[in-house]
PAFITOR-68394 format. One record per residue: residue in one letter; chain; x negated, y negated, z negated of N, C-alpha, C in turn. Coordinates in nm, 2 decimals, decimal comma, always signed. Last residue first. Example, Ala and Ser with C-alpha at 12.3 -4.5 7.8 and 13.67 -1.06 7.14 Angstrom:
# PAFITOR-68394
residuo	cadena	n.c1	n.c2	n.c3	ca.c1	ca.c2	ca.c3	c.c1	c.c2	c.c3
S	A	-1,28	+0,22	-0,71	-1,37	+0,11	-0,71	-1,29	+0,00	-0,79
A	A	-1,32	+0,57	-0,78	-1,23	+0,45	-0,78	-1,32	+0,33	-0,78
//
This chain:
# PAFITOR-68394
residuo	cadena	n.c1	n.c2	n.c3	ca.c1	ca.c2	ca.c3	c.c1	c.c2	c.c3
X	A	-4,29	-16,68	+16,25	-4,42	-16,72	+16,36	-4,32	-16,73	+16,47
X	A	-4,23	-16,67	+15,94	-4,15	-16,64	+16,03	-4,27	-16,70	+16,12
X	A	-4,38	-16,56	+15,58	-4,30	-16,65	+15,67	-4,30	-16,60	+15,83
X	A	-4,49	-16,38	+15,44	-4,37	-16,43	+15,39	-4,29	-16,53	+15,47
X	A	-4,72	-16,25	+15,41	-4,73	-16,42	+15,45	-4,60	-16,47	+15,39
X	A	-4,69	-15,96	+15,47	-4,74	-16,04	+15,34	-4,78	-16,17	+15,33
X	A	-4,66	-16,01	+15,80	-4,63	-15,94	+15,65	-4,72	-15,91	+15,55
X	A	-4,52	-16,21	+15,97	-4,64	-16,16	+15,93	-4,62	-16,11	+15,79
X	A	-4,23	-16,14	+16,22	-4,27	-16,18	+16,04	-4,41	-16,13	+16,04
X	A	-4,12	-16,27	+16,53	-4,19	-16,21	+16,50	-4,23	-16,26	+16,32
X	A	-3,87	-16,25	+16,74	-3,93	-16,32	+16,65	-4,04	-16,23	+16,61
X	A	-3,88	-16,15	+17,06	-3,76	-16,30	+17,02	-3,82	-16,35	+16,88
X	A	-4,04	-16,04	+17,28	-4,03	-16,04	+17,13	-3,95	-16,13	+17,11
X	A	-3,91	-15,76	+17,52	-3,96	-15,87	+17,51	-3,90	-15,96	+17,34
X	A	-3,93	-15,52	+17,73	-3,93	-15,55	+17,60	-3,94	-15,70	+17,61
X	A	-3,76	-15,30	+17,96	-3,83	-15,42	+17,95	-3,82	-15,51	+17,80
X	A	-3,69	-14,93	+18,06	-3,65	-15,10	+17,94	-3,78	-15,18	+17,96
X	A	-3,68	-14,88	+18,45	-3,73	-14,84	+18,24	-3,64	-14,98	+18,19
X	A	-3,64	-14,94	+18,64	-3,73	-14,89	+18,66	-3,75	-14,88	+18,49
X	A	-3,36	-15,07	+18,67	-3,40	-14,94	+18,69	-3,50	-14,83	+18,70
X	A	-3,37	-15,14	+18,33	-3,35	-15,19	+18,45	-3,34	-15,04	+18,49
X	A	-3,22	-15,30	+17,98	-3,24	-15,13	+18,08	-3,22	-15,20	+18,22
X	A	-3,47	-15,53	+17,71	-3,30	-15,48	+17,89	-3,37	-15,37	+17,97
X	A	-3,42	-15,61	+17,45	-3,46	-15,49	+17,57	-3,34	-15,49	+17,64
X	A	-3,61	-15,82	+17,21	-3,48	-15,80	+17,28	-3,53	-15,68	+17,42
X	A	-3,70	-15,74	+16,86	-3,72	-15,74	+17,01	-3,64	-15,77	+17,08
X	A	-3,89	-15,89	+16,62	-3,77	-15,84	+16,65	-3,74	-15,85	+16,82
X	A	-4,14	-15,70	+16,46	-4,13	-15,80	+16,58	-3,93	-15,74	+16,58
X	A	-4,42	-15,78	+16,20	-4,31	-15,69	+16,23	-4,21	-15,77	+16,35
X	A	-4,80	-15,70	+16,09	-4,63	-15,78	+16,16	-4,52	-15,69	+16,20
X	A	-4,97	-15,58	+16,08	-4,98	-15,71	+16,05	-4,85	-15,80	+16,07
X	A	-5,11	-15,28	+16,09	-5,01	-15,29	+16,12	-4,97	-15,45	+16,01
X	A	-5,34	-15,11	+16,32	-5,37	-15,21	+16,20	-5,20	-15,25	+16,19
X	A	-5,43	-14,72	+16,40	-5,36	-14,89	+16,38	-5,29	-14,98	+16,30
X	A	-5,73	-14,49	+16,46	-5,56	-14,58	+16,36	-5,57	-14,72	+16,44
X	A	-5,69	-14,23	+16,64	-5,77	-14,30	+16,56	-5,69	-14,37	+16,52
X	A	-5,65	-13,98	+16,72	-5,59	-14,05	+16,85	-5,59	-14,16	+16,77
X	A	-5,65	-13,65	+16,71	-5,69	-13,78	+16,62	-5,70	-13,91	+16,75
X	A	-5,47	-13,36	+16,81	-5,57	-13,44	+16,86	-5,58	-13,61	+16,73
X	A	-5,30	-13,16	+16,74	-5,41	-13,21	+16,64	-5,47	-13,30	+16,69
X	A	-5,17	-13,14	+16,96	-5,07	-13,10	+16,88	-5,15	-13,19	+16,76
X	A	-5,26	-13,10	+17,20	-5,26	-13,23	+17,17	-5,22	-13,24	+16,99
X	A	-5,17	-12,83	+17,30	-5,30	-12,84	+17,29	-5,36	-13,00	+17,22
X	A	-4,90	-12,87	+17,25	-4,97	-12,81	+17,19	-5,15	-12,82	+17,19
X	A	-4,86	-13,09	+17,53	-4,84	-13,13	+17,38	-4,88	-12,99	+17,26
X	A	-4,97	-12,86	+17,71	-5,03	-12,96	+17,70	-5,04	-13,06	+17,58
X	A	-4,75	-12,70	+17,69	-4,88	-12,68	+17,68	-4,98	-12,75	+17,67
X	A	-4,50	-12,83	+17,73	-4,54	-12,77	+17,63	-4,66	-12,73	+17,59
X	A	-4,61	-12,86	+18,05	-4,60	-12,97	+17,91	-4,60	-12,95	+17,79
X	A	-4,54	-12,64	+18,12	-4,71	-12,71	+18,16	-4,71	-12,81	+18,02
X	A	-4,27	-12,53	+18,09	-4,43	-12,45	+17,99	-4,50	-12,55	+18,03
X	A	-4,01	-12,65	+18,01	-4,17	-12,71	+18,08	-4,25	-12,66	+18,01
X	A	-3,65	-12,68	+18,01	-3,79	-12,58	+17,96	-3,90	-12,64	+18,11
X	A	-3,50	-12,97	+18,05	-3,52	-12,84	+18,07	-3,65	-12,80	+18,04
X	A	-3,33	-13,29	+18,02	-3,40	-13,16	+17,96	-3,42	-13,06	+18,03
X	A	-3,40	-13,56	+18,25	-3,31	-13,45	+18,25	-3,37	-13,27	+18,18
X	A	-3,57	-13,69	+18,21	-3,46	-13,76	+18,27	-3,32	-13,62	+18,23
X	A	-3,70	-13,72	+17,83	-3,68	-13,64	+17,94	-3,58	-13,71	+18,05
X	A	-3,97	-13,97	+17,80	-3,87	-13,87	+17,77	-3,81	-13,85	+17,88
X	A	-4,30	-14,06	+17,61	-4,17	-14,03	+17,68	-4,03	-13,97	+17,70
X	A	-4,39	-14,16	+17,35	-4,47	-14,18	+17,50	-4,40	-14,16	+17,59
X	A	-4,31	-14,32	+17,07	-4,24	-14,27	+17,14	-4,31	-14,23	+17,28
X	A	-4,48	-14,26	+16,77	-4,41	-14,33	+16,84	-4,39	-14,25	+16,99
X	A	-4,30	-14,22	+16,40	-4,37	-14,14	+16,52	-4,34	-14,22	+16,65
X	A	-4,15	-14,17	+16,12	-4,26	-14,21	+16,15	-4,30	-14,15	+16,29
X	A	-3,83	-14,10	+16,09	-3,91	-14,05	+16,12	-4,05	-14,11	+16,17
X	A	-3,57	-14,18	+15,83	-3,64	-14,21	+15,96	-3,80	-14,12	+15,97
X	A	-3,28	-13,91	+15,86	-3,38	-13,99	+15,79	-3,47	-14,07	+15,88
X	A	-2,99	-14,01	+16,01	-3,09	-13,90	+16,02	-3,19	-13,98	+15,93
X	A	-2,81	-14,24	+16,05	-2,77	-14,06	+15,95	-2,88	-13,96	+15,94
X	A	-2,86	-14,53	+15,95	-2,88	-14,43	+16,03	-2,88	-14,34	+15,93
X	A	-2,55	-14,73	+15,85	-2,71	-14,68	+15,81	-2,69	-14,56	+15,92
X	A	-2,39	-15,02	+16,07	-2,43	-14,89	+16,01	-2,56	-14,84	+15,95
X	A	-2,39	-15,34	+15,98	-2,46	-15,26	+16,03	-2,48	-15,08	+15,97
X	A	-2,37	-15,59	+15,82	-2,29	-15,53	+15,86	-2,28	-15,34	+15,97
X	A	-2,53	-15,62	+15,64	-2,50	-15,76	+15,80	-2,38	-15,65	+15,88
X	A	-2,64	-15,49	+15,50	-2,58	-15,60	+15,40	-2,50	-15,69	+15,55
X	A	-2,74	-15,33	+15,68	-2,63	-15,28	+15,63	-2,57	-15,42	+15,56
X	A	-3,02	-15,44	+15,70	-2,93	-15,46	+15,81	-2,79	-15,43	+15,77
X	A	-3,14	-15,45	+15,46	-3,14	-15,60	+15,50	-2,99	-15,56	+15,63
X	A	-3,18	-15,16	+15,51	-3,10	-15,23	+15,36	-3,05	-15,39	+15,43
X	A	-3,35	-15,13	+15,69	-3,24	-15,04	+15,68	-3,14	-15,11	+15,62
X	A	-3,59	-15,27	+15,59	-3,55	-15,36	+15,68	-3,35	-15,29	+15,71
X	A	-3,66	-15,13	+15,39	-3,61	-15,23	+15,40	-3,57	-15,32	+15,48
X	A	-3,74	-14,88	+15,57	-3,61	-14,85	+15,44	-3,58	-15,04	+15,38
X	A	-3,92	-14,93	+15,67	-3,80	-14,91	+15,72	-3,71	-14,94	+15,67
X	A	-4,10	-14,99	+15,48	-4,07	-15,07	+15,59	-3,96	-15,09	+15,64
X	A	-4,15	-14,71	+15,38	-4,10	-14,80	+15,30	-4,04	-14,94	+15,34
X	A	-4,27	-14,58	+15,63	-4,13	-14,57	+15,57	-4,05	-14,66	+15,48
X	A	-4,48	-14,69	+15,64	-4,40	-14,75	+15,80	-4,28	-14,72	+15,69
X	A	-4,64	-14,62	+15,43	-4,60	-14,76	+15,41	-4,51	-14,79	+15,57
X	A	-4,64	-14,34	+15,49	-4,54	-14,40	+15,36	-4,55	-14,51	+15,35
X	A	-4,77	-14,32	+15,67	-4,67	-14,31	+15,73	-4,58	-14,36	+15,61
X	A	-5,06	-14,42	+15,66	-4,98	-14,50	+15,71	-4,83	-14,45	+15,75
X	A	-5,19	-14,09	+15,79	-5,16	-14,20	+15,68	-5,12	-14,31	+15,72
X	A	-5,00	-14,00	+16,03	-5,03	-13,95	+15,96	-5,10	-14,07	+15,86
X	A	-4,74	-14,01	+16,30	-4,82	-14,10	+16,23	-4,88	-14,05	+16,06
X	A	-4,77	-13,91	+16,62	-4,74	-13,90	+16,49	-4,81	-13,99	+16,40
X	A	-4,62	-13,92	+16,94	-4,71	-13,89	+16,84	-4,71	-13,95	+16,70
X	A	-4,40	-13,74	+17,13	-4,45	-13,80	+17,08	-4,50	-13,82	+17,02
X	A	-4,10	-13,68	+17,42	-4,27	-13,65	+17,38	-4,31	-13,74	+17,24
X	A	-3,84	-13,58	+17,39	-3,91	-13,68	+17,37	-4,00	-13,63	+17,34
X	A	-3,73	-13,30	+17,49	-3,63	-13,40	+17,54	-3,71	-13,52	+17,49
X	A	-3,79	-12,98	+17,49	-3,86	-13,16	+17,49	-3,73	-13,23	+17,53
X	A	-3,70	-12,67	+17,50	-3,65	-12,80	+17,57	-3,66	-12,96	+17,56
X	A	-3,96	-12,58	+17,31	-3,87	-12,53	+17,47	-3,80	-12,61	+17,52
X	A	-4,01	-12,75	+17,15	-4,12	-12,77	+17,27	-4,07	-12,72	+17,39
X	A	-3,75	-12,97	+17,00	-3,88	-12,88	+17,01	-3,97	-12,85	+17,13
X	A	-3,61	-13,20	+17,03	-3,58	-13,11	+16,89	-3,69	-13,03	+16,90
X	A	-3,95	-13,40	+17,05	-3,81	-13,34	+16,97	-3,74	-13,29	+17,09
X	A	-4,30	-13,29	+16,96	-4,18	-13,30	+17,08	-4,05	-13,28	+17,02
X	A	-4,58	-13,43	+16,92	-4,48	-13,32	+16,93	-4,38	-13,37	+17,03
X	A	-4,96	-13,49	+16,88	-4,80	-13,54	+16,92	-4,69	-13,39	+16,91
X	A	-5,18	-13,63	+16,59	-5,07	-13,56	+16,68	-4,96	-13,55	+16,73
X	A	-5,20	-13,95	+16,45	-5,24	-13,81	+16,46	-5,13	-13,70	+16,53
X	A	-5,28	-14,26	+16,40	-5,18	-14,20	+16,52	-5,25	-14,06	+16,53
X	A	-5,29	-14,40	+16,07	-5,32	-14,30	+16,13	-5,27	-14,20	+16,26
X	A	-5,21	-14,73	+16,01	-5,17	-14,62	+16,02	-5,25	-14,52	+16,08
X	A	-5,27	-15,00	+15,76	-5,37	-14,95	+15,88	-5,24	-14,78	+15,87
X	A	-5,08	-15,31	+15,67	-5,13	-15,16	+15,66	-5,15	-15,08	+15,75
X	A	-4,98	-15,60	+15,49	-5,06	-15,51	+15,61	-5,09	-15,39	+15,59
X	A	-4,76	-15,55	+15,23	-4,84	-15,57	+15,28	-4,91	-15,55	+15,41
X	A	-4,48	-15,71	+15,18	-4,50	-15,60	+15,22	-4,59	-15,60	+15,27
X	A	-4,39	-15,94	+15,06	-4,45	-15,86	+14,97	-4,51	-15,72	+15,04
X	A	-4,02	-15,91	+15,28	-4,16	-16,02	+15,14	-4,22	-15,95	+15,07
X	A	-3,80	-15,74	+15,38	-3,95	-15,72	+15,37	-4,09	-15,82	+15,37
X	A	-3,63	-15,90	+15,29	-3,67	-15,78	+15,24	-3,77	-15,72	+15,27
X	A	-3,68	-16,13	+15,45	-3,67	-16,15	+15,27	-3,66	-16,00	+15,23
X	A	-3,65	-16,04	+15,75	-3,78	-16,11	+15,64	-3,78	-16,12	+15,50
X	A	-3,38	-15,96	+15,68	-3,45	-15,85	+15,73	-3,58	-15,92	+15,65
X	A	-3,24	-16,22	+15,64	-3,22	-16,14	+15,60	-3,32	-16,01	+15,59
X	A	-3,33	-16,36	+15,94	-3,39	-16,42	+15,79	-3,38	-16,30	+15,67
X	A	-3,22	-16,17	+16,11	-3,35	-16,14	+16,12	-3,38	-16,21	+15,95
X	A	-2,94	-16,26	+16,09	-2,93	-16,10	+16,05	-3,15	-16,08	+16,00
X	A	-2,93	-16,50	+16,10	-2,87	-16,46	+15,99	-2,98	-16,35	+15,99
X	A	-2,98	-16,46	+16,41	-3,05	-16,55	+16,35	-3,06	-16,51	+16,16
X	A	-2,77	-16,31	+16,53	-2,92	-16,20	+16,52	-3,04	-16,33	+16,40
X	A	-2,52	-16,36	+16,54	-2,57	-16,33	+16,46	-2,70	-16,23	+16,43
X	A	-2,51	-16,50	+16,79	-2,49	-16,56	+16,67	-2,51	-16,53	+16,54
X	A	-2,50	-16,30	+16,98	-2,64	-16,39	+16,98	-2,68	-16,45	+16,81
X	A	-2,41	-15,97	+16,87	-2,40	-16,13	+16,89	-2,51	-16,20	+16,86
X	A	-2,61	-15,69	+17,00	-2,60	-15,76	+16,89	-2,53	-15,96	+16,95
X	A	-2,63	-15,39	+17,12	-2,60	-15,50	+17,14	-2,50	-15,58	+17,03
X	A	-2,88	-15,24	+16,88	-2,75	-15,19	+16,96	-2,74	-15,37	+17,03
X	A	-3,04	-15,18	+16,71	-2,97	-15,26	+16,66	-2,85	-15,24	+16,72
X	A	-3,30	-14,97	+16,53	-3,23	-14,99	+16,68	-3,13	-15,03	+16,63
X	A	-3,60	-15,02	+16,30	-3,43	-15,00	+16,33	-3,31	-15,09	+16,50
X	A	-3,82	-15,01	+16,39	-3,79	-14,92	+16,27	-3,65	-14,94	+16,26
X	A	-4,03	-14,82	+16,63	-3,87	-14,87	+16,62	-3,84	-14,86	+16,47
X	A	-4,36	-14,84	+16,78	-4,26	-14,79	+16,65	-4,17	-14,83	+16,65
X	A	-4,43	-14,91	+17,12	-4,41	-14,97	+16,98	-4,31	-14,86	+16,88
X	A	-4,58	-14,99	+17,38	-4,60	-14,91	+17,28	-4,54	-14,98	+17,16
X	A	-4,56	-15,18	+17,63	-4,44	-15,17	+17,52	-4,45	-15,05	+17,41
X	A	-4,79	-15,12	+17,80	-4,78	-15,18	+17,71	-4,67	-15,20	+17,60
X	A	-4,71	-14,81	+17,86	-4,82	-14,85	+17,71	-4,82	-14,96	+17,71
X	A	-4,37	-14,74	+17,89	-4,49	-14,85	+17,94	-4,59	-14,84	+17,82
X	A	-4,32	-14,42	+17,88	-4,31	-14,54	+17,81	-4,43	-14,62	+17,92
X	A	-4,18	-14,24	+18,12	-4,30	-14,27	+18,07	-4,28	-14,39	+18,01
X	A	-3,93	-13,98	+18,24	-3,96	-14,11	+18,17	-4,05	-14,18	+18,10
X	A	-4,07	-13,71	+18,42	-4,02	-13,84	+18,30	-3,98	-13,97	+18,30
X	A	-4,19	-13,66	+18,63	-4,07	-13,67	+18,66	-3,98	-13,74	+18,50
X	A	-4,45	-13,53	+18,58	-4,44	-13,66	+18,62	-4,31	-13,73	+18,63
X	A	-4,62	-13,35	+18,39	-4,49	-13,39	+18,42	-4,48	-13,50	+18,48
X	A	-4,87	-13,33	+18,35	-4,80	-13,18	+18,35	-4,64	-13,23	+18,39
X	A	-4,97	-13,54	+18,33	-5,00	-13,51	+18,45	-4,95	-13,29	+18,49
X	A	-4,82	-13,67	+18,15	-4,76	-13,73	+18,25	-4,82	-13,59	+18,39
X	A	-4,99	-13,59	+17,94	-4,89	-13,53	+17,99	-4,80	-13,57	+18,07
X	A	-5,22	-13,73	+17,98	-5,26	-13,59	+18,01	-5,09	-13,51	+17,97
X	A	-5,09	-13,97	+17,96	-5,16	-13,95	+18,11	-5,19	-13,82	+18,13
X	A	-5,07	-14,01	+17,68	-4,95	-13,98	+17,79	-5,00	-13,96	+17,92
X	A	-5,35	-14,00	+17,60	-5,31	-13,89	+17,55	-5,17	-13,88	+17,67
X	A	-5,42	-14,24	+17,72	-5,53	-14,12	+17,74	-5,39	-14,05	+17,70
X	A	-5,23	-14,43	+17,56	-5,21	-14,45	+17,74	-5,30	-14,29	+17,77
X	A	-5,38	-14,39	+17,32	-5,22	-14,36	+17,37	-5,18	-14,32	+17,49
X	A	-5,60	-14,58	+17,37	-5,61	-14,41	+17,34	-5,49	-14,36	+17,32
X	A	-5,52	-14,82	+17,41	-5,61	-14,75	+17,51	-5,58	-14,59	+17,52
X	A	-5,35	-14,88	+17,22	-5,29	-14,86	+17,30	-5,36	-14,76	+17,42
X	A	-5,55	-14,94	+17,00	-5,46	-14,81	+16,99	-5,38	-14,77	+17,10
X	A	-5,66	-15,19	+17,10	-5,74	-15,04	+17,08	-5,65	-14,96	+17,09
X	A	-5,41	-15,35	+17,08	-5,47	-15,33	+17,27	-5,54	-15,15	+17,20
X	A	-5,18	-15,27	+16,87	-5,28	-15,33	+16,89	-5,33	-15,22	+17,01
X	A	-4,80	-15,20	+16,88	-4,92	-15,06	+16,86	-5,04	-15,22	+16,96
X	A	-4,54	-15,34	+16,71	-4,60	-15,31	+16,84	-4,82	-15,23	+16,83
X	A	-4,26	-15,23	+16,48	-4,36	-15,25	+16,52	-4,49	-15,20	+16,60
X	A	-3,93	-15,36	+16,50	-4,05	-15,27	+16,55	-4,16	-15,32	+16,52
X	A	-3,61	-15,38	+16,59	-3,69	-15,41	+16,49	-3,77	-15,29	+16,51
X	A	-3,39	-15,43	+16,92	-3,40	-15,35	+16,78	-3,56	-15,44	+16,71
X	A	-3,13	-15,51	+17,10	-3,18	-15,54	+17,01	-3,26	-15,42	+16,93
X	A	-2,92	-15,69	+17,36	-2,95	-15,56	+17,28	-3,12	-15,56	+17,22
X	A	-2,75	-15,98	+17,27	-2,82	-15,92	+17,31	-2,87	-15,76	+17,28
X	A	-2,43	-16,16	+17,40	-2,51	-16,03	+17,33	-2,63	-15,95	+17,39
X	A	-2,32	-16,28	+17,58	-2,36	-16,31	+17,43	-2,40	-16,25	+17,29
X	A	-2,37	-16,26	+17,91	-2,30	-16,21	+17,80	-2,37	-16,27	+17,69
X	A	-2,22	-16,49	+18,15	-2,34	-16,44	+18,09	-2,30	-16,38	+17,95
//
């Protein structure tokens, strides 16, 4: 059995917000079905992908991550519009956006970013991007239906969510998708571990 788990730090999208998520991937699942469709229940923001992590040191690594993010209060986000990275002609990830609430997910990040580097952990090279994930591609190629669909979505208000915690996850790749599941979880602005 291996001694490592694969790992990242997130925060999971409440039952309401999930409803109206699951609506918006259903009206592009139904221009594509050949994706990869997040599970809405595993709806969740990534604020830093860990990779396969020693068992031994996910204990260290999470205390560390909580002490930098002490003081950080709850905060309501705005899930407004979805897009598509790198862009609409060849999607490779459907997704939606986070409109207020996105300078308290970043400030989030950016500490939890710091807590992980002190453990040894590369910094990501791309800035982070507020936005959660509905699907992706098995295999990129140009999809007017979808493209059309995430344009026509492009503004949709897809209402807010409450953001009370921060979860450290473990994820195993089957064949039917990743399977989440929470190993800790920090209430934030409590300062302690659940």
């Amino acid at each position: 059995m291996s001694d490592t788990i694969r790992s990242f730090i997130a925060v999971k999208m409440p039952p309401g917000a999930v409803d109206r998520l699951r609506q918006a991937q259903d009206r592009l699942r139904a221009a594509e079905a050949g994706w990869k469709w997040v599970d809405p229940d595993a709806f969740h923001i990534t604020l830093k992908f860990l990779g396969n992590v020693e068992q031994s040191r996910l204990s260290a690594l999470w205390e560390s991550v909580c002490k930098a993010a002490a003081g950080s209060p709850p905060f309501t986000m705005a899930l407004r519009g979805l897009g598509a990275f790198p862009n609409l002609d060849v999607p490779r990830v459907a997704w939606v956006g986070i409109d207020e609430g996105a300078a308290a997910l970043v400030g989030l990040a950016a500490k939890v970013e710091q807590a992980c580097e002190l453990h040894g952990f590369e910094p990501e090279r791309r800035p982070f991007r507020a936005h959660l994930t509905l699907g992706r591609a098995r295999r990129p190629a140009p999809n007017p239906g979808l493209a059309a669909a995430i344009e026509e979505l492009a503004d949709a208000d897809l209402g807010e969510a409450g953001v009370d915690r921060m979860l450290l996850m473990k994820s195993q790749l089957t064949p039917r998708g990743a399977h989440y599941d929470v190993l800790e979880e920090y209430l934030l602005d409590h300062g302690d571990t659940a």
